[in-house]
SETORNU-106803 format. One line per 8 residues: number of its first residue (from 1); their letters; for each residue z, x, y of C-alpha. Coordinates in steps of 0.001 Angstrom, whole numbers, plus 524288, in hexadecimal, padded with zeros to 5 digits. Layout:
% residues N
NUM	A	Z:X:Y ~ ...
% end
This chain:
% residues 175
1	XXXXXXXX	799D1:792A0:76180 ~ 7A67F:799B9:75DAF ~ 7A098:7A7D6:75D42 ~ 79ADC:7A274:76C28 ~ 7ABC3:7A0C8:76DA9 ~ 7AF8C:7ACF4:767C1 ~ 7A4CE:7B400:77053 ~ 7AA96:7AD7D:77D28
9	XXXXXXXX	7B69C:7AD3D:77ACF ~ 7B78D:7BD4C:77796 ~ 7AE0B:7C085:782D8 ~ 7B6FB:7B8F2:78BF2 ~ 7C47D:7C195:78626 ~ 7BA65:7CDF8:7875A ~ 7B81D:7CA35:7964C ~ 7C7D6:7C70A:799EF
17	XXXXXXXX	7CB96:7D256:791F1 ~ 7C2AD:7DAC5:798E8 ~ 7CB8D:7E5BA:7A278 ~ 7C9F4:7E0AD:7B1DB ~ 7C239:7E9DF:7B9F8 ~ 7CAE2:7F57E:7BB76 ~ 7CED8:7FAD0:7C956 ~ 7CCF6:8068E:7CF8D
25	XXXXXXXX	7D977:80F4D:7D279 ~ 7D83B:814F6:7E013 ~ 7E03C:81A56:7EA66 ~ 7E0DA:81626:7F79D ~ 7DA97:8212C:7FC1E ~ 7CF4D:81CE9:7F555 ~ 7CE68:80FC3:7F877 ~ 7CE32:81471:8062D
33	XXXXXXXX	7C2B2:81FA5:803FB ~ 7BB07:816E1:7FB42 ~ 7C01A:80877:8024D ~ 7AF56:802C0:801BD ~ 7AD82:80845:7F31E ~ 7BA97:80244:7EE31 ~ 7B67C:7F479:7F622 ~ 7B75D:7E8F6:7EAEC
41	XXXXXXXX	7BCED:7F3BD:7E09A ~ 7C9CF:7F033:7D9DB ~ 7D47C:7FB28:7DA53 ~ 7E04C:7FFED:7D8D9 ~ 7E727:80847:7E350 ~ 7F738:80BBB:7E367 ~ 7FE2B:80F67:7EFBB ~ 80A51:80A04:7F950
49	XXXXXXXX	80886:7FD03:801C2 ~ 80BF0:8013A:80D40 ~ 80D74:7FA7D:81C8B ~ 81086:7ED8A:81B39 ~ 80E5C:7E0A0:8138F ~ 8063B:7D9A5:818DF ~ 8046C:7C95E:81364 ~ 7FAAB:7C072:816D1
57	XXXXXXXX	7F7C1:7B1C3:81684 ~ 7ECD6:7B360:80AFB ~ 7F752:7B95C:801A1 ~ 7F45E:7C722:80323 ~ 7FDC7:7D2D7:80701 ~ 7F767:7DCAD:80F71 ~ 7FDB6:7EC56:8104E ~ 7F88B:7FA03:80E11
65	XXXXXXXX	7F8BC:80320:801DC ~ 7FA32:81086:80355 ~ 7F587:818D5:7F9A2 ~ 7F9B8:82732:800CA ~ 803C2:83069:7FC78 ~ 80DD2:82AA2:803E9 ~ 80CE6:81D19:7FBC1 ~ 8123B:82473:7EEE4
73	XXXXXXXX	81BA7:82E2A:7F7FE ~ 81FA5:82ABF:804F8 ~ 82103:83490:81108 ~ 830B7:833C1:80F6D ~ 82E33:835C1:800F2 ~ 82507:8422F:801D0 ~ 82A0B:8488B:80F0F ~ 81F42:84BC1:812F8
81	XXXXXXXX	80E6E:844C0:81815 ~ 80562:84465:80D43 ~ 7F919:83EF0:813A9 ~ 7F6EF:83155:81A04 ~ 7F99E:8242D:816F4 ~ 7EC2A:81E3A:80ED7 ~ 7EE69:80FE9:80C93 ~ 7E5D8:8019E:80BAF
89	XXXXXXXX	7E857:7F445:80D4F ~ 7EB39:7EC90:80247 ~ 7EA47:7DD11:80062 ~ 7F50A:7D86C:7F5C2 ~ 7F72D:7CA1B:7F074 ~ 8051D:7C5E3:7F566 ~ 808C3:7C3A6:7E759 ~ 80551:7D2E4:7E5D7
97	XXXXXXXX	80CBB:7D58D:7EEEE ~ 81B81:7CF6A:7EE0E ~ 82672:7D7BC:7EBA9 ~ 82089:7E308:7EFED ~ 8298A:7EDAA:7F862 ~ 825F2:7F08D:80537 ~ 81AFB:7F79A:808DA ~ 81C36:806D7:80E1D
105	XXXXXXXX	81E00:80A8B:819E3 ~ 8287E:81417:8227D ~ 8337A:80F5B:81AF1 ~ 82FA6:80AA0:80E4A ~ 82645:80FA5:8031C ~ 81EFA:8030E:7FF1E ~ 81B0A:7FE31:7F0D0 ~ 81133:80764:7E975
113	XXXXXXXX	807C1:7FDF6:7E312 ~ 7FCC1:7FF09:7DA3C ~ 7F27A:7F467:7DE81 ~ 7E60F:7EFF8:7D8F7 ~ 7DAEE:7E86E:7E0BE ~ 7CDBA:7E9B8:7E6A7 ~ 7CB3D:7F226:7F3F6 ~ 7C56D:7EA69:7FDC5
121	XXXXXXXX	7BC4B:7F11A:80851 ~ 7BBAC:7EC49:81478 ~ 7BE73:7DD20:81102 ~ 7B59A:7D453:81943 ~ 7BFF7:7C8FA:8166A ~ 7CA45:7D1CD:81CD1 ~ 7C3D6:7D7EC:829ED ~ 7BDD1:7E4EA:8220D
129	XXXXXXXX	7CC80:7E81A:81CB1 ~ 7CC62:7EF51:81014 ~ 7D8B2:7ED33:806B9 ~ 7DAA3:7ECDA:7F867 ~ 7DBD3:7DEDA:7F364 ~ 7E7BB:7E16A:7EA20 ~ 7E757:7DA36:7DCF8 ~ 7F34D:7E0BE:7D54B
137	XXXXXXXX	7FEC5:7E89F:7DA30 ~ 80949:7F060:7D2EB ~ 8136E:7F67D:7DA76 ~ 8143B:803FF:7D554 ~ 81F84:80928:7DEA1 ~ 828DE:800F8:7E51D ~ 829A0:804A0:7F34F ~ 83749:808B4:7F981
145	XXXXXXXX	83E16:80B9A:806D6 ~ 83BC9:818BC:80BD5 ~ 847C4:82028:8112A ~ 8467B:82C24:81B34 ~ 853BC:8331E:81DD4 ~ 8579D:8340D:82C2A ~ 8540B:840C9:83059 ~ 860BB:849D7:836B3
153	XXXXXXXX	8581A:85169:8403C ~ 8530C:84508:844ED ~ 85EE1:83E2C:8476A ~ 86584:849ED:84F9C ~ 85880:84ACB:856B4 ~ 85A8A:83DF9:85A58 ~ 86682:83D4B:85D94 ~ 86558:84A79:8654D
161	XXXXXXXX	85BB0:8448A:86DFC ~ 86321:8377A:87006 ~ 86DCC:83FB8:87509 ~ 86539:847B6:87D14 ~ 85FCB:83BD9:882D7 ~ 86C38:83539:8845F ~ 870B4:842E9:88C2E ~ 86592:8430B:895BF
169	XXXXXXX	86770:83435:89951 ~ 874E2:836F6:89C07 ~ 872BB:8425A:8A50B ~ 86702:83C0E:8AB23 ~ 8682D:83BDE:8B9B3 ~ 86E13:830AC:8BFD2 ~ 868F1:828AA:8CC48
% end
């Protein structure tokens, strides 16, 4: 009976010991070329959320993660295109998702985060939307407020052609 004890008892530290099922590393690039293949498969992906934050009734935050150039160096970073934007929708746990900085968009870099969770394909519970159901997230890069200097030319073009304007109302004929 003991050695029946002893057997148990170390097969059931062998089993909880045993590493979880690891997860892929992709990009979102791939998740998007291979979006059926990846369908159930748990991954990790890193990139910028991006848009907007979008919570729901069920506990979930919706918003997009971009995994393009531009989510490790914006446009006003780089000075210059680098491709286009490449992004999917991601599903996070509210708890996941408090305290994080806003997402990206025209004026602000958002968080770059590392996320784990499996790739859903066309959901039949969500109207054929496909979106990674996020399990973990580390922020890897805070996000921050992006600043573009006013540019001279621009500002005496403008005002150049308010003036203009302003000239030709004035001498406009009167009836």
């Amino acid at each position: 009976m003991r050695k029946l004890q002893l057997l148990l008892s170390t097969a059931a530290f062998l089993v909880m010991a045993a590493p979880a099922e690891a997860s892929e590393e992709v990009t979102v690039s791939q998740i998007i070329a291979e979006s059926a293949g990846l369908s159930g498969v748990a991954v990790v992906v890193e990139g910028e959320l991006i848009g907007d934050y979008g919570f729901r009734d069920d506990g979930s935050m919706w918003t997009q993660l971009n995994g393009d150039s531009y989510a490790l160096v914006p446009l006003l970073q780089s000075e210059r295109p680098d491709g286009g934007n490449i992004g999917v929708g991601v599903r996070i746990p509210v708890d996941l998702a408090a305290g994080l900085d806003p997402p990206g968009g025209y004026r602000n870099r958002g968080p770059v985060v590392q996320m784990t969770g499996v790739w859903v394909h066309h959901s039949e519970d969500r109207q054929g939307e496909s979106f990674l159901q996020v399990e973990t997230l580390e922020v890897v890069e805070p996000g921050f407020p992006l600043h573009e200097p006013a540019n001279a030319w621009t500002i005496v073009t403008g005002l150049v052609l308010i003036a203009a304007a302003a000239l030709a109302w004035l001498k406009r004929p009167q009836e």
